[in-house]
N, C-alpha and C positions, 0 to 999 in steps of 0.2 A: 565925603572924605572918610578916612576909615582910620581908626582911632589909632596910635602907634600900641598900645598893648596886645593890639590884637594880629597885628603883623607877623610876631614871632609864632603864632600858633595858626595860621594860615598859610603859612612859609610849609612848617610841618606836614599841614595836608596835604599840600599841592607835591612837595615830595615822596610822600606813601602816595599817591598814587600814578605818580610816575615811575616810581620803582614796581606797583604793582601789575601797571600796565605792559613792563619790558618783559615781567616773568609772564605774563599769561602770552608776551609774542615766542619767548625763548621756548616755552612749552610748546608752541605748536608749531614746533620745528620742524623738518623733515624726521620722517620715524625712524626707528630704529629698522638697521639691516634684517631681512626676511633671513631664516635660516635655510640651511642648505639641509632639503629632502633628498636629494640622491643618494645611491646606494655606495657603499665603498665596502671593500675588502675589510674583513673582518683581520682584524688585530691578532699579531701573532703574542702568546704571553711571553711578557719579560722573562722568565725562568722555566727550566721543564719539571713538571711538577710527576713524571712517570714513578720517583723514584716511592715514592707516596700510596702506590695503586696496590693492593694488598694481592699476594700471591697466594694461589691455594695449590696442594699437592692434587696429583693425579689419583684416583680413586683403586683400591687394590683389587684384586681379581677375587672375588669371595669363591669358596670351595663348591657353594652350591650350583654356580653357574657353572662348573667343570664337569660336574657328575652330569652320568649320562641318565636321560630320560629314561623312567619307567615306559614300558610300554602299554597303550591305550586299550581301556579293556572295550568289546564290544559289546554296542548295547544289545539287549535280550525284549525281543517283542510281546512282553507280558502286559496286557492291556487291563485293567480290571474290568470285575462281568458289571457292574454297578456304573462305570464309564459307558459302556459300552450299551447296556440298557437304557440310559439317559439321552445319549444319540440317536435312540431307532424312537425313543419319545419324542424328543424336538423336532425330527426326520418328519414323523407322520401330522404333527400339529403345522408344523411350516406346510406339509403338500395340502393342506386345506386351506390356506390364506389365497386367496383370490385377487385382493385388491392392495395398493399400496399407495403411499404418497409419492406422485411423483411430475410430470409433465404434459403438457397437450400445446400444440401450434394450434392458435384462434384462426384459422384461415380465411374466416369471412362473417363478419356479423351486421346483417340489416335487412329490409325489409321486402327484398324482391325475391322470389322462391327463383327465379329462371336464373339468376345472375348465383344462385347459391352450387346450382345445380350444375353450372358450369364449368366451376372452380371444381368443382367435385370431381367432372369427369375429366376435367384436364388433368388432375392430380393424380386419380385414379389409373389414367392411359398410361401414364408416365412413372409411378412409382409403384405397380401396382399390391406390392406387400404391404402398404401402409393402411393399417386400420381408418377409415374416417365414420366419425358421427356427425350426422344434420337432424339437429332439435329443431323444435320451431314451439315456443313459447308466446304467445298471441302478444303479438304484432309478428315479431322480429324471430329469423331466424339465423341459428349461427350452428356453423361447419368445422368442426374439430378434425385435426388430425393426429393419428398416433398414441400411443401408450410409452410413453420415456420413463425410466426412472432415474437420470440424473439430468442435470440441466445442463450439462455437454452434447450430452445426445441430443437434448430438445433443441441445441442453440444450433447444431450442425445440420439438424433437420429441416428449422429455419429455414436457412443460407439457400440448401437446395430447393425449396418452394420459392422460397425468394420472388423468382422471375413468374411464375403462377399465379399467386396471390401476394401482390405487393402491399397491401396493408398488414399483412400475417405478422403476429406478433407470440408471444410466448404466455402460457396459463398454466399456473403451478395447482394442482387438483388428483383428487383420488383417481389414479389408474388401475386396469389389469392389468393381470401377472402372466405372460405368457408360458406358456409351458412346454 
């Protein structure tokens, strides 16, 4: 049996948490409405705000745009002798450089002299301006093609060996200078 003082404060309980229990069902109620993502027409403003936009005058005709052009003097082909000495210096030091940084197609590197030698002369039938060197450095021998000095030329020259030497690939190395 359950003491009568203690009834009024058990009454209590049992009330907080039937109130507590209704708020945690009213809480997980259906959610609130998703909002609306579509696009709508942009809002025209309540007032027109033009009168607002600062005007600036048109600009005046200045005097000097009116006057007419002097006319252009021509120039005069006075070269200095000290320019021009400097030129026939770099002229003759440039026609002695021989070698330059530039490109070479690897056409074939390994170890069989006949399979080198065939590339060679396919390449040679076929293109025959093209410079080729065949080293052979003990074992292995490898088949260069060409002197490039940029690596558009190297990559176009590629393309067309291509079908020849299908491993050929591209070597950036000291070339000559054709002359």
């Amino acid at each position: 049996m359950i003491p009568t003082t203690t009834l009024p404060l058990l009454r209590n309980v049992l009330l907080l948490c039937g109130l507590l229990s209704l708020g945690a069902c009213a809480a997980s109620g259906p959610a609130a409405p998703v909002a609306d993502t579509t696009r709508r027409a942009p809002q025209v403003p309540p007032e027109d705000l033009s009168r607002f936009r600062p005007v600036f005058p048109a600009p005046k005709a200045t005097a000097a745009a009116t006057a007419p052009r002097a006319r252009p003097v021509p120039p005069t082909n006075q070269v200095n002798s000290q320019i021009e000495q400097r030129l026939r210096d770099l002229a003759y030091t440039n026609r002695n450089v021989k070698y330059a940084q530039g490109y070479r197609v690897l056409a074939y590197v390994g170890l069989e002299k006949d399979k080198a030698m065939s590339i060679r002369r396919a390449i040679i039938s076929r293109y025959p301006e093209e410079t080729d060197y065949l080293t052979y450095k003990n074992p292995i021998f490898r088949l260069q093609i060409g002197d490039y000095l940029t690596r558009l030329e190297a990559a176009q020259a590629l393309l067309r060996l291509r079908p020849l030497a299908p491993r050929a690939e591209l070597e950036s190395m000291q070339v000559n200078i054709a002359k």
